[in-house]
N, C-alpha and C positions, 0 to 999 in steps of 0.2 A: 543507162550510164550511172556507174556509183556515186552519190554525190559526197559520199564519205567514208574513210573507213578509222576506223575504232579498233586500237589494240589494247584487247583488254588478257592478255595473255599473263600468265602467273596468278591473277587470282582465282578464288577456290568457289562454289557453291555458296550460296545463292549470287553472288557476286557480279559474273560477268549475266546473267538475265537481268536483275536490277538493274544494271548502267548499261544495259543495251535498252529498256524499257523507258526509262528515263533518257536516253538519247532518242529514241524516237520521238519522242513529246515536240523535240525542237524543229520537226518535220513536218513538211504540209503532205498530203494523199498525194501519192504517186510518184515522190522520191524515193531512189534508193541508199541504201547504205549496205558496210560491207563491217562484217563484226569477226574479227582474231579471237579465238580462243584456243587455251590448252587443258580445257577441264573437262574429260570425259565426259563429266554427267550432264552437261550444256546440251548434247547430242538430243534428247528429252528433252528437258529443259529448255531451253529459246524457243524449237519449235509449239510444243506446248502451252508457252506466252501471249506467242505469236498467232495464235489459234484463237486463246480468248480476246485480245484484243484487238482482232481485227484485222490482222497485217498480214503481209502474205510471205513466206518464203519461196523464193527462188530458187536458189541454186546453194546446197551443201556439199560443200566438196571438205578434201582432208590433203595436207601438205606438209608435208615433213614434219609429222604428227601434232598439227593444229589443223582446228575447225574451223572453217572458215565459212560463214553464214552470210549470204546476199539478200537482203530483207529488201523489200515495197511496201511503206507506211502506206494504209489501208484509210 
């Protein structure tokens, strides 16, 4: 169940990784959230993030050209 979701849509690189990184902070293990983006290079990037520190992605999907990232703080 997502316990949040984050639209971080219009900003540009490094942008929506940093406020999805720092949103996760406000997370105990084993919540989810759910992160909006419309910045190609995110596709890399969040996952990427999400690898070093620990968290796991879910589910990447795309929707009327936003990426839409289902994160599990780790």
């Amino acid at each position: 169940m997502v316990e949040k979701t984050f639209d971080f849509t219009g900003l540009r690189c490094p942008m929506p990784v940093l406020k999805t990184k720092k949103e996760l902070k406000n997370f105990t293990s084993g919540q989810v959230i759910e992160v909006v983006v419309d910045d190609i290079g995110a596709k890399k990037d969040i996952p990427a993030m999400l690898n070093k520190t620990g968290n796991e992605l879910v589910e990447l999907r795309e929707d009327n050209g936003n990426l839409i990232f289902v994160i599990k703080k780790g």
